[in-house]
N, C-alpha and C positions, 0 to 999 in steps of 0.2 A: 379583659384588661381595660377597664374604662369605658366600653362600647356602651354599657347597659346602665352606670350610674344614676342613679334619680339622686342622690344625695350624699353628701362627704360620707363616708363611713364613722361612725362615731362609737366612743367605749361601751363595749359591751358585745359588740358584731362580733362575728366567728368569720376570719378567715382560712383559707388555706392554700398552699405552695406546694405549686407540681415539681415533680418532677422527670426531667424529660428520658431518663434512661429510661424509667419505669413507666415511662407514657401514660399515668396518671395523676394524681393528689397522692398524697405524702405524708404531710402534715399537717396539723391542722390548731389554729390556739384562737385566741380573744384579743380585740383590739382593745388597747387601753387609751393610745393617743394617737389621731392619724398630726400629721406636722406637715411641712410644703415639701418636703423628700426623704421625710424621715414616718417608721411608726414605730412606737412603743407597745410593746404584744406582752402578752401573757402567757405561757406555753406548757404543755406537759410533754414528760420523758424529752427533755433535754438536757442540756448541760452549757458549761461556760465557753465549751470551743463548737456549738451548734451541732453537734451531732443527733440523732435522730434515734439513738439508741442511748436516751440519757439516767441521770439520776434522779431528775426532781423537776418540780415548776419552776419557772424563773420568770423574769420580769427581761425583756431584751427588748433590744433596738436595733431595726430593720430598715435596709433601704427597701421602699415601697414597691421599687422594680421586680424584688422579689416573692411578692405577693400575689396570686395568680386571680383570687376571685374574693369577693367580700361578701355574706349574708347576713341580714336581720332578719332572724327567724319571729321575733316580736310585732314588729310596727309592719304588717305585709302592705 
């Protein structure tokens, strides 16, 4: 959570959101817009009330706090 940043996360990155019952990752989508406390993601098997057993992609917006880790598998 911030420790390792080299750079804003930008559209296109792959995050993902633990979860702590399960004491691992969870989830996992695509950034589309990081904002100053907000991000716009991109997600599979979700749905409009955030469940994790969803119907489809969506486009959502997240508070950042709930994002555990950011990667760009492209630009290393």
């Amino acid at each position: 959570r911030g420790k390792f940043i080299k750079q804003l996360p930008q559209a296109g990155d792959v995050f993902l959101i633990r979860y702590e019952r399960l004491m691992r990752p969870a989830h996992i989508g695509f950034v589309d817009e990081w904002q100053n406390t907000w991000v716009i993601t991109v997600e599979g098997n979700t749905n409009d009330d955030g469940s994790r057993e969803g119907d489809g992609v969506y486009r959502k917006r997240r508070v950042q706090r709930q994002i555990w880790a950011v990667g760009n598998f492209i630009d290393f």
